[in-house]
MARSE-819611 format. One record per atom (N, C-alpha, C, O, CB): y, x, z. Coordinates in pm, whole numbers, plus 32768, in hexadecimal, padded with zeros to 4 digits. Last residue first. Glycine has a CB too. Example, Ala and Ser with C-alpha at 12.3 -4.5 7.8 and 13.67 -1.06 7.14 Angstrom:
2
7F1F850582C4 7F96855782CA 8003850A8313 8072853D8324 7FC48580823C 7DC78527830C 7E3E84CE830C 7EB68528830C 7EB48590834E 7E41846B8389 
This chain:
226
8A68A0098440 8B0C9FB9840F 8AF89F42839C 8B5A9F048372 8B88A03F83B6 89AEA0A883DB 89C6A0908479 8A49A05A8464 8AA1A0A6848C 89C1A11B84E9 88A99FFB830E 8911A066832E 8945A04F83A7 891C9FEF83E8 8980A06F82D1 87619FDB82FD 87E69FAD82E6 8830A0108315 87FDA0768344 88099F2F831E 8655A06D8277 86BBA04281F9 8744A0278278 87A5A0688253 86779F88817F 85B7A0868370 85D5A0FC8321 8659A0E882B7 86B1A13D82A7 854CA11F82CE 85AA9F7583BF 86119FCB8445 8637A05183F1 86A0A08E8405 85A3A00584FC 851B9F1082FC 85CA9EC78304 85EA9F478365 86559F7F834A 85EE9DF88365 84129F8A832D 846E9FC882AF 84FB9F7282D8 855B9FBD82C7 84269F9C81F0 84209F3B841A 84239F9B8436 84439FBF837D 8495A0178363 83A79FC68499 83D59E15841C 84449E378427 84729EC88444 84DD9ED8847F 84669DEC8471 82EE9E018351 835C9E048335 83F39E07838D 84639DFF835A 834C9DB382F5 82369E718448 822F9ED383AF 82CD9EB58373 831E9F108360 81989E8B8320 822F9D7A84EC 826A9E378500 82959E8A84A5 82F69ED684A5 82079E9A852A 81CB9CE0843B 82729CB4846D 82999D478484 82F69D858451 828B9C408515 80B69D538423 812E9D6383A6 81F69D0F83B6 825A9D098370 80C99CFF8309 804A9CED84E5 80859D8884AB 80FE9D9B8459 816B9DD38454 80219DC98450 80259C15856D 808F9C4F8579 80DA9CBE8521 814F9CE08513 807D9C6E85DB 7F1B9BE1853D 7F7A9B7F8511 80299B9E8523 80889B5C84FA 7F4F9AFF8563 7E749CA385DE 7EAA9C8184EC 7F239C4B84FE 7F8B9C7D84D4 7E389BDC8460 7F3A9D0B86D9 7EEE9CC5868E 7EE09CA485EB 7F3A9C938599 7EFE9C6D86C5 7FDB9DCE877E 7F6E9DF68730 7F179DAC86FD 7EA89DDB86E5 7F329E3D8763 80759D2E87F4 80C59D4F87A5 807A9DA28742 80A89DC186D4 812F9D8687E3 802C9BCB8823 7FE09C45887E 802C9C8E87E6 802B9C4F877C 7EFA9C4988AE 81019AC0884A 80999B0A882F 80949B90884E 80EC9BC78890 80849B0087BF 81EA999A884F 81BA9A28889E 81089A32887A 80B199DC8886 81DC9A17896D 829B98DB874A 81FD98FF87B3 821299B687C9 82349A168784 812B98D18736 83A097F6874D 8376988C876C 82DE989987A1 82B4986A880B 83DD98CC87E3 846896F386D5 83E797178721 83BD97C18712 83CC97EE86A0 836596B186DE 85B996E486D0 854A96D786A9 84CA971786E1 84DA977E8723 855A96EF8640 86BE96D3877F 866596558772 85CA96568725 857895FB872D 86BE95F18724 874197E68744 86DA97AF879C 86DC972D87CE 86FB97178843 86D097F58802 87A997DB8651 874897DC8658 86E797D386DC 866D97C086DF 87479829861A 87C4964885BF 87EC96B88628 877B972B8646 870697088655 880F966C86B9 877B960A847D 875D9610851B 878396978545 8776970A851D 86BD95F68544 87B89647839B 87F195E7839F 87E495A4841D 88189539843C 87D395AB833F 875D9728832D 87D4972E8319 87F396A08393 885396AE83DF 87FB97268269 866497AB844A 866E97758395 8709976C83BE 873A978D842A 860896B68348 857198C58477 861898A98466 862D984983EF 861E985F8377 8676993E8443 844598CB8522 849198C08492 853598B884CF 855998A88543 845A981A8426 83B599C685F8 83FB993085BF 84349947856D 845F99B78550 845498DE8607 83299A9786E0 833C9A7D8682 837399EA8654 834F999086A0 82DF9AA5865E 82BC9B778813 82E49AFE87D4 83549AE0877A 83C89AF9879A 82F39AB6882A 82189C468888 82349C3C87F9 82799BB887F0 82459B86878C 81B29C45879C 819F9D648966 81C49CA38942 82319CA288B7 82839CF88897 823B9C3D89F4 81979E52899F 81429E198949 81469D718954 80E99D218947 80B89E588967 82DB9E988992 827F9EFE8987 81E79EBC893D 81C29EDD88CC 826D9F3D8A25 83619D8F8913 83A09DE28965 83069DFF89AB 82C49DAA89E8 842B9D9E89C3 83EE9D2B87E7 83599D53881B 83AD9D998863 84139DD3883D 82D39D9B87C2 84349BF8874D 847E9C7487AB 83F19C8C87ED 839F9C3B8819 85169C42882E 850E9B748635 84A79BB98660 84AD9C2A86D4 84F69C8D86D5 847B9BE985F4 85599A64854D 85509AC085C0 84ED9AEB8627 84979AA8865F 859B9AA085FC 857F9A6E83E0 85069A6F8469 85659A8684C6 85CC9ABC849F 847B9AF28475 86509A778334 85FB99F2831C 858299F4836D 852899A3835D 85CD99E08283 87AE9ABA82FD 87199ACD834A 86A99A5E8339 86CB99E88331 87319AD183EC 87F89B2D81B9 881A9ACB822E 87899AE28272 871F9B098241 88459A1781FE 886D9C9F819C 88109C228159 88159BC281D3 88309BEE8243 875A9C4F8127 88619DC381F3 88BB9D9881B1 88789D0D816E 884B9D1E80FD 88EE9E078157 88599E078358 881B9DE682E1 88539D96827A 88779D248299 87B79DB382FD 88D39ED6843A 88F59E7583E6 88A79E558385 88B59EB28334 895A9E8883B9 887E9F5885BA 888E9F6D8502 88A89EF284E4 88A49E998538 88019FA2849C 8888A01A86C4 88A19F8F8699 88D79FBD85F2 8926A01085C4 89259F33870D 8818A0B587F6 881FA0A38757 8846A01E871D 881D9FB78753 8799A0BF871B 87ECA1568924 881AA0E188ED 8812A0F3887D 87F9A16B8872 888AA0B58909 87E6A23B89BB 8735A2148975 8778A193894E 871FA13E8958 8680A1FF89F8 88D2A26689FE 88A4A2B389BE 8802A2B08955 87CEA2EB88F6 88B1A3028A1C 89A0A1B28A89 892BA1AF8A76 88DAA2088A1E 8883A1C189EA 8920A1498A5D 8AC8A1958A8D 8A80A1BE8AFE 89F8A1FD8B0D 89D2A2508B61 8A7AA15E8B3D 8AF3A177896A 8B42A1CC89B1 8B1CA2028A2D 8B36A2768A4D 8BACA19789C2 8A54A06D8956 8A36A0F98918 8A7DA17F895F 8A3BA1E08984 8A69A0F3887D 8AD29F9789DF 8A6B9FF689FF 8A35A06E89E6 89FDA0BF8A30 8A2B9FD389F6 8BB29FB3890E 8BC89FED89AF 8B5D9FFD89D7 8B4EA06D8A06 8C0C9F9E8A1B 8B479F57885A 8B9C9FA18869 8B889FE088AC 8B4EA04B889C 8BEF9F868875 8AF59E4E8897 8A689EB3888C 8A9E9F508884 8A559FB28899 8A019E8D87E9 8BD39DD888B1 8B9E9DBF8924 8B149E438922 8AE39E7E8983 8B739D0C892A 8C389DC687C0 8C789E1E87FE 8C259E218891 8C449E7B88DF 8D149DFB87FE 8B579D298711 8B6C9DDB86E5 8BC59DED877D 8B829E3887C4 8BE99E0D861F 8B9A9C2B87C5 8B179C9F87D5 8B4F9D1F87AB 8B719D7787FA 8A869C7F876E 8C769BD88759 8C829C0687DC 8C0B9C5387EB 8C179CC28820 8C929B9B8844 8C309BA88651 8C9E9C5C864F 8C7A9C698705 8C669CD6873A 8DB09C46861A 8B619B088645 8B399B83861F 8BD29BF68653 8BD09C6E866F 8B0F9B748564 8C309A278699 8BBD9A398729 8B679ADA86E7 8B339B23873B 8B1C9979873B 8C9F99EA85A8 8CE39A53861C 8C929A5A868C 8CBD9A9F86E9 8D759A288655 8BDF99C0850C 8C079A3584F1 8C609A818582 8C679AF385B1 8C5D9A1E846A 8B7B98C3851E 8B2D9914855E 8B5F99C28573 8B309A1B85BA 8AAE9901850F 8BE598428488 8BE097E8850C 8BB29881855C 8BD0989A85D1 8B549740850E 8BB99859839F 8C41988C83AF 8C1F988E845A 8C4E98EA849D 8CD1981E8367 8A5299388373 8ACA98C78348 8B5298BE83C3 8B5599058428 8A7298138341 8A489A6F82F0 8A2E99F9838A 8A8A99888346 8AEC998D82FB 8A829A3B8456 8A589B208242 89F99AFA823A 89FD9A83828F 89AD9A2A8271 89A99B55824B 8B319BB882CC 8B5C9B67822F 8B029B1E822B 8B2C9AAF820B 8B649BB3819C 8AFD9C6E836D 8B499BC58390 8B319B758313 8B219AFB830B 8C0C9BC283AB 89A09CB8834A 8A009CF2833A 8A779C53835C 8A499BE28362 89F39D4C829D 886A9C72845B 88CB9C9183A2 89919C9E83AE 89DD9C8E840D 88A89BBF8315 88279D618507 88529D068522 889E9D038476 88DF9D548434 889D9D0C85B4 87399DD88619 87599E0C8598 87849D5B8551 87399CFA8557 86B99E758547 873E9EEA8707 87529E4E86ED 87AB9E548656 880C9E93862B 87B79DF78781 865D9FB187ED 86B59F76878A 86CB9EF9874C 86789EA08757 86A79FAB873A 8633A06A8932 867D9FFB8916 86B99FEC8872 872DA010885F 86EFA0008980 854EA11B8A0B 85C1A1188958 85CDA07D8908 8582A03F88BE 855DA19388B6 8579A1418B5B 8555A0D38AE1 85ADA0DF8A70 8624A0C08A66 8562A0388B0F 85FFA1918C30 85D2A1FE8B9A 858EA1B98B47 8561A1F18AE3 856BA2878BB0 864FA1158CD8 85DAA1418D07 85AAA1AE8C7A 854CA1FC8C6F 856FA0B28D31 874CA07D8C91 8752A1018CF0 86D4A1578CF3 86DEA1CF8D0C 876DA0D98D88 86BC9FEA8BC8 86F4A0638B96 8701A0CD8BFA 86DFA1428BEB 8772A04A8B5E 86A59F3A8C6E 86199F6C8C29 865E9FF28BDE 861BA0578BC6 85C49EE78BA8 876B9EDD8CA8 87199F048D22 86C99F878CD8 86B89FFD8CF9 86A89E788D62 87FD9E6A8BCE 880A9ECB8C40 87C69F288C8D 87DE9F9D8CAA 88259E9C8C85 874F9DA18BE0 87569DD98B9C 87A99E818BAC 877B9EEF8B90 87749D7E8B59 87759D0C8D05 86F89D428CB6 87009DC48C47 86C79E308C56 86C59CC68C64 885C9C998D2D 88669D198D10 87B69D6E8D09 87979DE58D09 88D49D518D8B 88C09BAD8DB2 88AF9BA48D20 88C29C338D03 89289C558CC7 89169B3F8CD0 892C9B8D8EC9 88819B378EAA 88749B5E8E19 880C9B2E8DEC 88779A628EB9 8A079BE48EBC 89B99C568EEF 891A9BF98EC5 88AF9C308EA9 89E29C868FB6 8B0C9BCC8DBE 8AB99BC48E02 89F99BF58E31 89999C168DEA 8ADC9B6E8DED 8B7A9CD18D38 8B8A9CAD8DC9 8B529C4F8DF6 8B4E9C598E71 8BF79C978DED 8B159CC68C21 8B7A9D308C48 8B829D278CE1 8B969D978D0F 8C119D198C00 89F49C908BF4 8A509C4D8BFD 8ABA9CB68C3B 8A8D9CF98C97 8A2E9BD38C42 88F19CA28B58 89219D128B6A 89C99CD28B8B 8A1A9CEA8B31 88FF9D7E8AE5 884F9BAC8B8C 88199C3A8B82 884B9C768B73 88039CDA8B6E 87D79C638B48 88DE9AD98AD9 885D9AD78B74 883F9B368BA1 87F99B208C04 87CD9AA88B6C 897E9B1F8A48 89BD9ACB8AC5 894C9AAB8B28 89519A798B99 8A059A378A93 88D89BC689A4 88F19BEB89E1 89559BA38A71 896C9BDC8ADB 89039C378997 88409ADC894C 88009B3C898B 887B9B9589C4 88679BA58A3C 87989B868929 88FF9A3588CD 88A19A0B8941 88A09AA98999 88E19AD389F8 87ED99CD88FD 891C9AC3880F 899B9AE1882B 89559AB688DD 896B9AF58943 8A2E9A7B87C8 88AA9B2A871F 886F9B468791 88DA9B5E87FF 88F59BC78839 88169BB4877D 88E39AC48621 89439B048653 89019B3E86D1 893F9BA586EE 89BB9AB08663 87B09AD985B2 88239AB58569 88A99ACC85B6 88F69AF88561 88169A288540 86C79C0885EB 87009B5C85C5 875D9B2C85AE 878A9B828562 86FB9B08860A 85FE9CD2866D 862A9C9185EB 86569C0F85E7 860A9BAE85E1 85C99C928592 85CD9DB9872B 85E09D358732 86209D1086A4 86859D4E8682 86379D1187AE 84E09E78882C 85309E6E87B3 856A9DDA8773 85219D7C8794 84D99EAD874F 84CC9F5C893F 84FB9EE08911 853B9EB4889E 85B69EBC8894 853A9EC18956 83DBA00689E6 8415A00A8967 845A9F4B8972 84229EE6899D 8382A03D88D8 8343A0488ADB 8367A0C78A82 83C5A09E89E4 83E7A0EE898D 82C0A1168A57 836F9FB98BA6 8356A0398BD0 8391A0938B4C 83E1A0F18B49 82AFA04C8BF6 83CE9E708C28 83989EDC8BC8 83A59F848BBF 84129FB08BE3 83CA9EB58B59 83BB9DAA8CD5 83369E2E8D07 83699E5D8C68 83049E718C24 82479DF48D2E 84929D3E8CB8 84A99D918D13 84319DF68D30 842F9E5C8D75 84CF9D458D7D 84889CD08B92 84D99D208BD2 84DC9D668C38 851D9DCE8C34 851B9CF88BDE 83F29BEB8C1A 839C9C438BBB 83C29CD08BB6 83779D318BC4 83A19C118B2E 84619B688CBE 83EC9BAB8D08 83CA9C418CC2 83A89CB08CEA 83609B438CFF 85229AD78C18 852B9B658C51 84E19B928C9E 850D9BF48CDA 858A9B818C86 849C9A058B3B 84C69AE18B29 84DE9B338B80 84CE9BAC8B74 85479B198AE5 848499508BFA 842F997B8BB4 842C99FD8BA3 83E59A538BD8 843099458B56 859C99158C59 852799328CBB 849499628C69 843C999A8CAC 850C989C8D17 861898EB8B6A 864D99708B97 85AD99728C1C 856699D58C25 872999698BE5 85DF98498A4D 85C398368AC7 85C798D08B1B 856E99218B00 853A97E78AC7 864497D48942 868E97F9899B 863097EE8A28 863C97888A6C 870F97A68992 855097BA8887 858A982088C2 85FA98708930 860B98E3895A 859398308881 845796AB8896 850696ED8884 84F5978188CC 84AA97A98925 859F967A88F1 834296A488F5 836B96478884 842896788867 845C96448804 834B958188C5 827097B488C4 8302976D890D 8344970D88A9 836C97208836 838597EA8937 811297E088D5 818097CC8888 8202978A88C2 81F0971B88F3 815497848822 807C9918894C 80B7988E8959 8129987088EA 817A98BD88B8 80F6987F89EC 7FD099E5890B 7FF399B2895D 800A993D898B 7FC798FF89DD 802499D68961 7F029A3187DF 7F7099D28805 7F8499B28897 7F3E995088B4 7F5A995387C2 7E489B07875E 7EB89B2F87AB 7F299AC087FB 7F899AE5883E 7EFF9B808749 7D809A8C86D9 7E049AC6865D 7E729ADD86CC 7EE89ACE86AD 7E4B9A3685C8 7CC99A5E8789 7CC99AC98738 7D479AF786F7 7D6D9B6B86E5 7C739AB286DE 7D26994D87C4 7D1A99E18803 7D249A6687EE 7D669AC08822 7CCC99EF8820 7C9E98C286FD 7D53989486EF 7D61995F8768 7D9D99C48746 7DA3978A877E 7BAF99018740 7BE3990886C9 7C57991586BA 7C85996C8671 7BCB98BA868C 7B8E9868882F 7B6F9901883B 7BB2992287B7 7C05997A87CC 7AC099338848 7B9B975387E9 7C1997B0884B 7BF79822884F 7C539866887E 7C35979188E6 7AB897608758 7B4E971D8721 7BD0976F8754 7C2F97A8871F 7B6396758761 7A13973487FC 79FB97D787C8 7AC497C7874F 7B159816871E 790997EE872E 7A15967D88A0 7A6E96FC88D6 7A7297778860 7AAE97E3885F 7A21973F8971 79ED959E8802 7A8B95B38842 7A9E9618887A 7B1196388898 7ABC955C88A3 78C495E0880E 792995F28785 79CE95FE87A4 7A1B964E876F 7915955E871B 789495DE88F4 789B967788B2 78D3967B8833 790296D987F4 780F96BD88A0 78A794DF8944 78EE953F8973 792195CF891B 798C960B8909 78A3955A89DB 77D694758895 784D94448886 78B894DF88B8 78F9952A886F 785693A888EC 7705950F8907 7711953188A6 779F94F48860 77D595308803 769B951C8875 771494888A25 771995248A19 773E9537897E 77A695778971 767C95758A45 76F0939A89F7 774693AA8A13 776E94348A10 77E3945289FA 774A93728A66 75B4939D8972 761E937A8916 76A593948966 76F693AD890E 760F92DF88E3 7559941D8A80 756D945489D4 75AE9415899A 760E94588974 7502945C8975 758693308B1C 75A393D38B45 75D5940E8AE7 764994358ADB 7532942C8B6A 74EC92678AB8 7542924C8ABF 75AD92DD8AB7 760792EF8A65 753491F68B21 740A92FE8AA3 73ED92CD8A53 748992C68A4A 74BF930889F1 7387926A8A58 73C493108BE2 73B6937D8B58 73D2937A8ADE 73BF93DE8A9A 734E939C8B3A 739491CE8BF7 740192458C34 740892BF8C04 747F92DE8BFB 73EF92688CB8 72AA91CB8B78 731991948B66 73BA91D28B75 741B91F08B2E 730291398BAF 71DB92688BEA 7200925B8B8C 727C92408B76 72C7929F8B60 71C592238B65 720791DC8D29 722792A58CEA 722892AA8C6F 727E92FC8C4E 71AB932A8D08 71B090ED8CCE 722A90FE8D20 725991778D02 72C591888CC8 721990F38DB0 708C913D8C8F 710190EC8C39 718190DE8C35 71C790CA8BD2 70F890888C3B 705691C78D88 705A91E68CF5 70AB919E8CAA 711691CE8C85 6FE791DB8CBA 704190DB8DF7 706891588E43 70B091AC8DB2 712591BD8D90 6FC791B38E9C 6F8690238DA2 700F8FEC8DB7 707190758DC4 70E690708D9C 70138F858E49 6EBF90D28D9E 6EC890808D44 6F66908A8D1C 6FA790C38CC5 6E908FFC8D71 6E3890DE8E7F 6E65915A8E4C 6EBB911C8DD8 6F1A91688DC5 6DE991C68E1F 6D8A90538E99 6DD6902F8F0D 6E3E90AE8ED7 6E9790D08F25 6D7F90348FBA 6CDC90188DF2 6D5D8FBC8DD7 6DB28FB48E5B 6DFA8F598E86 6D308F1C8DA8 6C5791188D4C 6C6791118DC6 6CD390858DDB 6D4490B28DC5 6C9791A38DF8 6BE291938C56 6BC690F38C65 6BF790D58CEE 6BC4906E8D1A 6B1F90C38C56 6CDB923C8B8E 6CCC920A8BF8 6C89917E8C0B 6CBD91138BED 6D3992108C21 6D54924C8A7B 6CD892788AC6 6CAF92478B13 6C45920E8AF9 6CD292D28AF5 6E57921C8A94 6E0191B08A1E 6D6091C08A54 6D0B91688A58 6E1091F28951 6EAB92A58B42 6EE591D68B7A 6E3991CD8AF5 6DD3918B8B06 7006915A8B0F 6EA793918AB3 6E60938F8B42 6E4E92FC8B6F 6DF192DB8BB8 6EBC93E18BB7 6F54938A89F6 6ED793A989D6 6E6D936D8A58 6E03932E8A50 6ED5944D89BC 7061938A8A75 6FFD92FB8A2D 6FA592EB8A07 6F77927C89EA 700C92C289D8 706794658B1C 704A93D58B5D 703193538AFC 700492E58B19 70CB93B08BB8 707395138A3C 700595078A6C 6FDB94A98AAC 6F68947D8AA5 6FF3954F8A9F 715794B889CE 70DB94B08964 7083947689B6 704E940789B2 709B953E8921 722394EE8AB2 71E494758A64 719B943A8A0A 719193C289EE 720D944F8A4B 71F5961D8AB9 71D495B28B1E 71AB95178AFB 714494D98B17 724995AA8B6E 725A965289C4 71EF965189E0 717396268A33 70FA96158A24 71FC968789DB 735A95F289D8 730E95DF8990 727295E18986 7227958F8953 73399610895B 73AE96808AA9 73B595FD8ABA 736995C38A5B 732D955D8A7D 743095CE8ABB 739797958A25 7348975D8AB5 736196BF8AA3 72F796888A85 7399979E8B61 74779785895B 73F797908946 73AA976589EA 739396ED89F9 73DD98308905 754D97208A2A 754096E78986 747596EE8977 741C96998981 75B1978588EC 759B98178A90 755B97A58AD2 752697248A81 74D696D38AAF 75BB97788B31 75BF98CF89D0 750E98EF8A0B 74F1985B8A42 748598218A3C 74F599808AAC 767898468939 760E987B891A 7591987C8963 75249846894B 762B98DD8907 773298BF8A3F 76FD981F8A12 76AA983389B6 7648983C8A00 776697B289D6 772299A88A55 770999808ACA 76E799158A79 766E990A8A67 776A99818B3F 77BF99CA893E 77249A478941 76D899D289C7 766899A489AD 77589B45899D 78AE9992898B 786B994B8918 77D49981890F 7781994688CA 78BD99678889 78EB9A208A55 78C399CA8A9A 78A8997789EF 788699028A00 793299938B23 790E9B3389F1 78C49B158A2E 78859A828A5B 78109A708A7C 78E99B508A6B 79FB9AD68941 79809AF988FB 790A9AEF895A 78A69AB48933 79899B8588BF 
C-alpha cells in the first residue's frame, strides 16, 4: 500500500515536471535553452509513461497480495518446503487430506532421524490434528497406505498427548494444512496423484483463506475418532 501511495506521488511530480518543462521549451526565446528543454521534456515524457506502465503491473501484484498468496508449488511432494514450516511452529498443526501417508514418511518416521519434524513440534507442545476420510471413501490403491497411517498416528497418540486424529465420513476433495499462520491449500482430484497436484501457500488470516478454516473446523466438529 505504501509503495502504491510512493508511485502516485512520483506519477504526480513527474507530471508536473513535464507540464512545466513544456510550458517553459514553448516560452522560451532563449535557443540556447531550447535544445536543453526539449531533451528534459522528452525524457519526462519517456519516465511517465514507464512509471505509469509499472504501476499498473504493480498495483496487479499488490492485489494478488492482498488475498494473502505466498507462493504457489507446482506439486506437493516437496518435504524441503514443509519442513522449515514444521520446525518454527509454535502453536498449532492442522491437516486435512487423503491418506497423509507422505506426511507422515516425512515427518513423523518411526526411526528415521532426518524425518521427525513432526515429532519435534509435538515435543515442544505444538497441538497436533489430522483429519482424514473414512477407508471406504479412498480408493482401493490407497486403503492400505490409510490402515498403516491409523496405526502409525496410533502410537503417536499414545506418546503424545497434544496429538488428535479424526474421520470424515465423505471422499476428500481439498487438502489442507495450516501450521500456526501459513495456510497451504489444493484440490484432490480422483484421477491425479495427490501429490502431483499444485498447492498455494498463503497468509492463514487472509479472505481468501477463511472459509477453508471455517470449513475444516465444522469437518474436525462432525468426524468421529474411528
Amino acid at each position: 500500500m505504501v509503495r502504491i501511495k510512493l508511485y502516485k506521488i512520483v506519477i504526480c511530480v513527474l507530471t508536473v515536471a513535464t507540464i512545466l518543462c513544456g510550458i517553459t521549451y514553448f516560452k522560451t526565446d532563449n535557443s540556447k535553452y531550447e535544445g536543453l528543454l526539449a531533451g528534459l521534456a522528452t525524457g519526462l515524457i519517456v519516465a511517465l509513461v514507464q512509471y505509469l506502465l509499472d504501476w499498473n503491473e504493480h498495483a496487479e501484484v499488490e492485489a494478488i497480495k492482498k488475498l494473502g498468496i505466498v507462493k504457489v508449488l507446482p506439486h506437493r511432494d516437496d518435504k524441503d518446503y514443509y519442513q522449515p514450516l514444521l520446525e518454527r511452529a509454535s502453536r498449532e498443526i492442522l491437516v486435512l487430506g487423503n491418506t497423509a501417508s507422505r506426511f507422515f514418511e516425512d515427518f513423523a518416521h518411526p526411526t528415521r532421524p532426518d524425518s521427525k519434524s513432526l515429532l519435534e513440534a509435538l515435543a515442544r507442545g505444538v497441538q497436533v490434528r489430522i483429519l482424514l476420510p473414512k477407508v471406504n471413501h479412498l480408493k482401493e490403491c490407497d486403503r492400505t497406505k490409510a490402515t498403516a497411517v491409523k496405526n502409525r498416528m496410533s502410537e503417536i497418540a499414545r506418546d503424545y498427548k497434544n496429538f488428535e486424529f479424526r474421520y470424515f465420513d465423505h471422499a476428500p476433495a481439498n487438502s489442507l494444512v495450516k501450521i500456526d499462520e501459513e495456510f497451504l491449500f489444493g484440490p484432490i482430484f480422483g484421477h491425479i496423484h495427490s501429490k502431483d497436484s499444485a498447492t498455494i501457500h498463503a497468509t492463514a488470516n487472509s479472505a481468501l483463506v477463511s472459509q477453508y478454516i471455517e470449513h475444516i473446523e465444522d469437518e474436525w466438529k462432525n468426524a468421529s475418532k474411528s
